[in-house]
C-alpha positions, 0 to 999 in steps of 0.5 A, a space after each residue: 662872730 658867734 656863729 663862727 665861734 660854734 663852728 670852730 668848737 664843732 670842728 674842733 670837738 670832731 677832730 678830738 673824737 677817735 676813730 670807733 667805727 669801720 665802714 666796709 664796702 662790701 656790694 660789689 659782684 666779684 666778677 674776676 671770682 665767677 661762676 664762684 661767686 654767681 652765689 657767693 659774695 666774693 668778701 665771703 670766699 674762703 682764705 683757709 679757715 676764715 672768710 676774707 671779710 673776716 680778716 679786715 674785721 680783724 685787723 679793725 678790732 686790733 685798731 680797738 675798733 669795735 663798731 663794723 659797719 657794712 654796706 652789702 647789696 643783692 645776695 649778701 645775706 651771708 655776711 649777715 649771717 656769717 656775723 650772728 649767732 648761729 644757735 643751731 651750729 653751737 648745739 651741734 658741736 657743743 659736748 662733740 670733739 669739736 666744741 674748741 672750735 665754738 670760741 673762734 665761732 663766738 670770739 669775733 661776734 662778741 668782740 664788736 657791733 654789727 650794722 648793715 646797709 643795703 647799696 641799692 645801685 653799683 656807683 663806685 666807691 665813692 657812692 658805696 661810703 656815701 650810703 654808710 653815712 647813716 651807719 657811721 655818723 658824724 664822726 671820722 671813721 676808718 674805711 676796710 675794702 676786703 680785697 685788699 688783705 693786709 698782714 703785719 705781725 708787728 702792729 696791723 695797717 689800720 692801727 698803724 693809721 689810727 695812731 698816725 689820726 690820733 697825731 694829724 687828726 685828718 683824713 689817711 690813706 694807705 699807699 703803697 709803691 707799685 711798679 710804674 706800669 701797674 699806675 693805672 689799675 689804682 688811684 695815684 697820688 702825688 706830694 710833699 713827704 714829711 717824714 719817713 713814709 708819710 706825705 701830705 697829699 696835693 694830686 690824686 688820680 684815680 687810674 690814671 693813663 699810662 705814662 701820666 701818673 704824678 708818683 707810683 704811690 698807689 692807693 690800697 684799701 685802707 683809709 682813715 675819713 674825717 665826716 666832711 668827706 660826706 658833703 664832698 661827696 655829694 659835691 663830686 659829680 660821676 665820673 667814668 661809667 657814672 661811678 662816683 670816685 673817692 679820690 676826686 672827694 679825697 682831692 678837695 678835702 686835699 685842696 682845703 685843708 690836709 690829705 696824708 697818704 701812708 706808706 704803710 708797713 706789711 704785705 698786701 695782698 690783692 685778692 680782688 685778683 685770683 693770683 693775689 688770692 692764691 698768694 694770700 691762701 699760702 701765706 695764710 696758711 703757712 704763717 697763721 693756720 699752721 702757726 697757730 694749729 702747733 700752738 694748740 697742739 703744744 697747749 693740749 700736750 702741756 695740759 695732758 702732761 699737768 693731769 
């Protein structure tokens, strides 16, 4: 009776934790991008100014997530890098013409914590969350696969989803509808809708047949955990190619307790796909880079006229 006692206040002290840390797969080859990314990881490919990566991290700290917790593999010191203080750099274009740009340079590495996580062997998704355990803790943690870029003006998809934790206190994941011959490129999922845009889940296939897939609900790169994920995980045997599958982790949680998928608000864009990349670059540019370059350009011209 005791034992059951502590068990429910542990429980109970885990679902009233917020959502501080964000794990970012980020091992994977990028082998729709090669011979690009023979030598660059493809979460550091340039969308305008800024590396894909980047705008998950972003969009994390919008959500007042501040722990980044990254999972990379063979050949991915620059992430590292790219996510530390560049000394030389700074003293390079510090007093030029140039030195406006130090703020961005700096901006996002004093916004958050870094931790990195080598994935020593390519075994799915699934595998990839497992090996940042150790980075995340025991606590729920929000998931960002870079791939997948997601714009919203309004209010970003994670802090979407972190207000929707903040009320259910269970796991999430971003869905989206996709045309019905599409299904089998995603993980699917099917489920009793209870309220506009938020189902609570009771199917879930990960790229299912043509023609078998349970809704055109698809699952995108966003997902909010709860840490028993972890033991589920371990709990799922490999699947197709020996890979270890969130959503067959994802489906028990469902099956025990509670799942809910999100019909999120906003654009995404894959850019896992060269198509989905050059579309994420155009719009980018159009309704960020160029946006905010006219509002420099405006602030410059107000402070010459105030001299």
């Amino acid at each position: 009776m005791v034992e059951s006692a502590k068990n429910f206040s542990l429980a109970h002290h885990r679902a009233k934790m917020m959502i501080k840390k964000c794990l970012f797969p980020a091992a994977g080859y990028g082998t729709r991008f090669l011979p690009a990314t023979k030598s660059m990881p493809k979460e550091m490919m340039p969308v305008v100014n800024k590396p894909l990566i980047e705008y998950g991290v972003d969009e994390a700290i919008q959500a007042g997530i501040t722990g980044m917790c990254i999972v990379t593999g063979r050949g991915k010191h620059s992430i590292m890098d790219h996510f530390d203080m560049n000394y030389e750099l700074e003293h390079q274009i510090r007093g030029t013409n140039k030195e406006e740009l130090l703020g961005d340079i700096r901006k996002i590495i004093e916004s958050a914590n870094f931790t990195f996580i080598r994935q020593r062997e390519m075994k799915g998704l699934g595998h990839a969350i497992l090996t940042g355990k150790e980075l995340v803790g025991d606590e729920p943690f929000a998931v960002v696969l870079a791939d997948d870029l997601c714009v919203n003006e309004e209010q970003g998809v994670l802090a979407q989803m972190v207000a929707l934790y903040k009320q259910f206190r269970c796991s999430i994941v971003a869905v989206q509808e996709v045309p019905e011959n599409e299904t089998h490129k995603y993980g699917v999922i099917a489920g009793e809708m209870i309220k506009d845009d938020l189902f609570r889940v009771d199917n879930m296939v990960e790229k299912p047949e043509p023609g078998t897939a349970p809704s055109n609900l698809a699952i995108i790169g966003r997902y909010i955990l709860t840490p028993d994920i972890f033991d589920l995980i371990e709990q799922t045997e490999p699947g197709k190619g020996g890979e270890i599958q969130i959503t067959d982790a994802l489906l028990k949680q469902a099956k025990a307790g509670c799942v809910l998928a999100y019909k999120f608000k906003g654009k995404r864009f894959d850019c896992g796909s060269v198509e989905g990349y050059i579309e994420a670059t155009n719009f980018c540019y159009e309704n960020m880079y160029k946006k905010n370059d006219q509002k420099v350009e405006l602030a410059k011209k107000s402070t010459h006229k105030g001299q």
